[in-house]
C-alpha positions in Angstrom: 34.5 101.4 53.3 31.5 101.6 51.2 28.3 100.5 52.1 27.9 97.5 49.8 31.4 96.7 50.6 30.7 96.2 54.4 27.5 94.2 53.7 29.9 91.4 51.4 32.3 91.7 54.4 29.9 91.0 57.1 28.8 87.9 54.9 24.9 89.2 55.1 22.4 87.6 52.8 19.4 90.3 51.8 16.4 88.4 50.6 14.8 89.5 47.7 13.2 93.0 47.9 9.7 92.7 49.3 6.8 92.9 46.5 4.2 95.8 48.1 1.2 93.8 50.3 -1.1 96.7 49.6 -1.3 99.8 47.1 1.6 101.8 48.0 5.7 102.2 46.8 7.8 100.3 49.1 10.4 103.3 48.1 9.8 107.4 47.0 12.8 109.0 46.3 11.7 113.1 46.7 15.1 115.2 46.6 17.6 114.0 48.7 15.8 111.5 50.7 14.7 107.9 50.0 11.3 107.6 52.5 11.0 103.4 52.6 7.6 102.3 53.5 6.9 99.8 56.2 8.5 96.3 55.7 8.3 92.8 57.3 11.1 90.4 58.3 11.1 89.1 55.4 13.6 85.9 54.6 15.7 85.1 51.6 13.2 81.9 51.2 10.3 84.2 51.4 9.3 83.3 55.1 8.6 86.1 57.7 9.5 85.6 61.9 6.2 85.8 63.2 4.9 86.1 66.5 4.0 88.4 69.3 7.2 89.2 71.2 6.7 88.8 75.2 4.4 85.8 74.7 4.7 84.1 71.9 8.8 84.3 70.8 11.0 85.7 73.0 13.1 89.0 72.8 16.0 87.9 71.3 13.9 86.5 68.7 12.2 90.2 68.1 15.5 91.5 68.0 16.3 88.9 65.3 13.0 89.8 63.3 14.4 93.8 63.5 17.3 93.2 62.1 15.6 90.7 59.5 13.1 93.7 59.0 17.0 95.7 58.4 18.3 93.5 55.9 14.5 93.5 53.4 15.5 97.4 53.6 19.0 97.1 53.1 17.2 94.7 49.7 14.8 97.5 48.9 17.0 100.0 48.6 19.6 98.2 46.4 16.8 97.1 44.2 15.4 100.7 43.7 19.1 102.6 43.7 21.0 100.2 42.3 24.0 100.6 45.0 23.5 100.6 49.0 26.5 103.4 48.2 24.1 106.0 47.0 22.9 106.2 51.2 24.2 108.8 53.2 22.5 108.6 56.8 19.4 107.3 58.3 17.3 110.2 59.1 14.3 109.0 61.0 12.9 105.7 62.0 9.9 104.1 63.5 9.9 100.3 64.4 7.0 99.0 65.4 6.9 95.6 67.5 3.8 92.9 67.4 4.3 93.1 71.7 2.2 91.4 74.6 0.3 94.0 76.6 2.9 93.4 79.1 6.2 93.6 77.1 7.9 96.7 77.9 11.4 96.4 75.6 10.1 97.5 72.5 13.8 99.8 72.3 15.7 96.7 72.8 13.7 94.9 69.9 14.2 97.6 67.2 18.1 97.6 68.2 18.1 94.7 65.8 17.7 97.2 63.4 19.8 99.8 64.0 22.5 97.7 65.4 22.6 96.5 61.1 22.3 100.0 59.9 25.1 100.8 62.4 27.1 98.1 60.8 26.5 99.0 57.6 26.7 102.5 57.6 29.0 103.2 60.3 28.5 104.3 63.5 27.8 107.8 62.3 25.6 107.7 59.6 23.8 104.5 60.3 22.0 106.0 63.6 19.3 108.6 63.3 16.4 109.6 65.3 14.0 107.2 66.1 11.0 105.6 67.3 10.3 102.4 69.2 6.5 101.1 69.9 4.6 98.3 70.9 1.4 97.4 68.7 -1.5 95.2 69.2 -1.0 93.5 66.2 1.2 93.6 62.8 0.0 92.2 59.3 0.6 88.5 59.5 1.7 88.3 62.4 4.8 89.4 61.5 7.4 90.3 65.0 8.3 93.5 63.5 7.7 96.4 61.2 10.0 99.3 60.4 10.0 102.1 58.0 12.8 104.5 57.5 14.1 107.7 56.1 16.9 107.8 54.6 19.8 111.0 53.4 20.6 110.4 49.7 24.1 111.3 48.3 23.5 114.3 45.9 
């Protein structure tokens, strides 16, 4: 099943692709691989989950920011290739979690996000290397923060 096919069966709603907060591409497309910058959880209204997993939301509600953070990807890239179809794998990630000194499941939190790519992509393809780290602090506020490399069709 193809990509944008799964993402109408799963019923998922991707908010509208994230405008850059800063002077950078939120996609560069160099050969055969789609390098997506950092993004946000952002929501279809606009909104963002915010807080500081460990102490101020819980991790269930990081893990809900992740895959938030997965569907504004999921937005970019259909914005900037026209078709979730024109993804092969996931390469690489790095999510980065806005984490008490103390919270120790930053893995757990970025599942959010590869548990959608997963679902999306298949089981296969949607898993790649990856990256999973606590920060002192992400732009406003924001739980989570993922960037992601992608394999291009050729």
């Amino acid at each position: 099943m193809s990509a944008d096919a799964r993402v109408e069966e799963l019923g998922l709603e991707l908010p509208p692709a994230p405008k850059p907060g800063g002077v950078y591409k939120p996609i560069v497309i160099f050969e055969n691989a789609a390098y997506v910058s950092g993004h946000g959880p952002v929501k279809p209204d606009g909104s963002m989950h915010v807080g500081r997993v460990g102490s101020e939301v819980d991790q269930q509600a990081g893990y809900d920011s992740a895959r938030q953070t997965g569907l504004a990807i999921l937005a970019t890239l259909r914005a900037n290739l026209g078709s979730l179809d024109r993804v092969k794998r996931v390469i690489k990630t790095l999510g980065m979690v806005n984490a008490a000194p103390d919270f120790q499941n930053h893995p757990a939190v970025i599942n959010g996000f590869s548990d959608l790519m997963a679902e999306v992509f298949g089981e296969e393809n949607g898993v790649g290397a990856r990256s999973a780290v606590g920060m002192g602090s992400l732009p406003g506020n924001i739980s989570t923060e993922v960037e992601v490399i992608f394999e291009l069709h050729a």
